[in-house]
C-alpha positions in Angstrom: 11.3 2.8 18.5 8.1 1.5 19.2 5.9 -1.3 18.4 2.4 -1.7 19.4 1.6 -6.0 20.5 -2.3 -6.4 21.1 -3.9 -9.4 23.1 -7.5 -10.0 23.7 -8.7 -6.3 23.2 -5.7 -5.1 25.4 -2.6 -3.1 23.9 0.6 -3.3 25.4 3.4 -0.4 23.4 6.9 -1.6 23.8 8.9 1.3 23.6 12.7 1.6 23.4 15.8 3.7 22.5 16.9 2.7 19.3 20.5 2.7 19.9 20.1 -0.3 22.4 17.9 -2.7 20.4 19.1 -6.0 20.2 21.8 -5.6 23.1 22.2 -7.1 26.4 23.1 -5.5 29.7 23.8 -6.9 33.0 24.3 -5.4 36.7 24.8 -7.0 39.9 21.9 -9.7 39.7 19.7 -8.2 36.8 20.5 -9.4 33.0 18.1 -7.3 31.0 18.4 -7.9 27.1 16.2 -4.8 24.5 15.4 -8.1 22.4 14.3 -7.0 18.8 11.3 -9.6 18.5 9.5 -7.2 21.4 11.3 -3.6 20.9 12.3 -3.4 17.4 9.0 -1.9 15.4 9.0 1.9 13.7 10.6 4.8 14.5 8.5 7.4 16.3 8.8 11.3 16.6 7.9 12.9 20.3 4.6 13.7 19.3 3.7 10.2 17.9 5.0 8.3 21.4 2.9 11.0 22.8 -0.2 9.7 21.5 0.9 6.1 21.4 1.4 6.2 25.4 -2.1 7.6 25.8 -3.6 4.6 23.8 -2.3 2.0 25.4 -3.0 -0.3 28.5 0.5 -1.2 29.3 3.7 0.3 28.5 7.0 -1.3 28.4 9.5 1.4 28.3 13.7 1.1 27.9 15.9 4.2 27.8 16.6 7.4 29.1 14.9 9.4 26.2 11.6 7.2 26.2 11.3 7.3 29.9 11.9 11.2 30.2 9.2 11.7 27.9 6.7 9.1 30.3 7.5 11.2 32.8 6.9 14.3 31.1 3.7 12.9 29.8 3.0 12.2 33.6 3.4 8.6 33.3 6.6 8.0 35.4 7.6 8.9 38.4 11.4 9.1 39.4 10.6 5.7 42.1 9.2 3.9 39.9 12.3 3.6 37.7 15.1 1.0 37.6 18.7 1.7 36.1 20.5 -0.6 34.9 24.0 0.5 33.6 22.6 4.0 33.5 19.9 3.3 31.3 16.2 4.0 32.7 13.8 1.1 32.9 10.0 1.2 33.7 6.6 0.3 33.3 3.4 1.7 33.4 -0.3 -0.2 34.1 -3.5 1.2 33.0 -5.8 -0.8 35.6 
């Protein structure tokens, strides 16, 4: 899923795997909750997160099939990744 919040001229696409929308997950010191008021927008095919990631300014990505297609778009890279309970986590800047 993917939903698109703009702010002062600036788009930031919050992108997650649908199957962990609304759930919480915690590891060692880190408590990460998918909330649905940030994740939950529409459902998106490869090729539409494709171009979605290229228009933005921030990205906001949660999920091991969103981020392997940030890193296939280039976007990602393997370091810049956090897991927590085996799910992928990262976050790309435009500056």
């Amino acid at each position: 899923m993917a939903k698109k919040h703009e702010v002062e001229y600036k788009l930031t696409l919050a992108v997650c795997d649908k199957e962990h929308i609304g759930k919480t997950f915690e590891e060692g010191n880190i408590c990460f909750t998918a909330s649905e008021r940030f994740y939950k927008g529409e459902e998106v095919t490869k090729e539409e997160l494709l171009k979605l990631l290229e228009e933005a300014d921030s990205i906001n990505l949660f999920g091991n099939k969103c981020v392997a297609i940030a890193i296939e778009k280039g976007l990602v890279g393997e370091k810049s990744i956090i897991v927590i309970k085996g799910i992928k986590h990262a976050q790309v800047y435009r500056l």
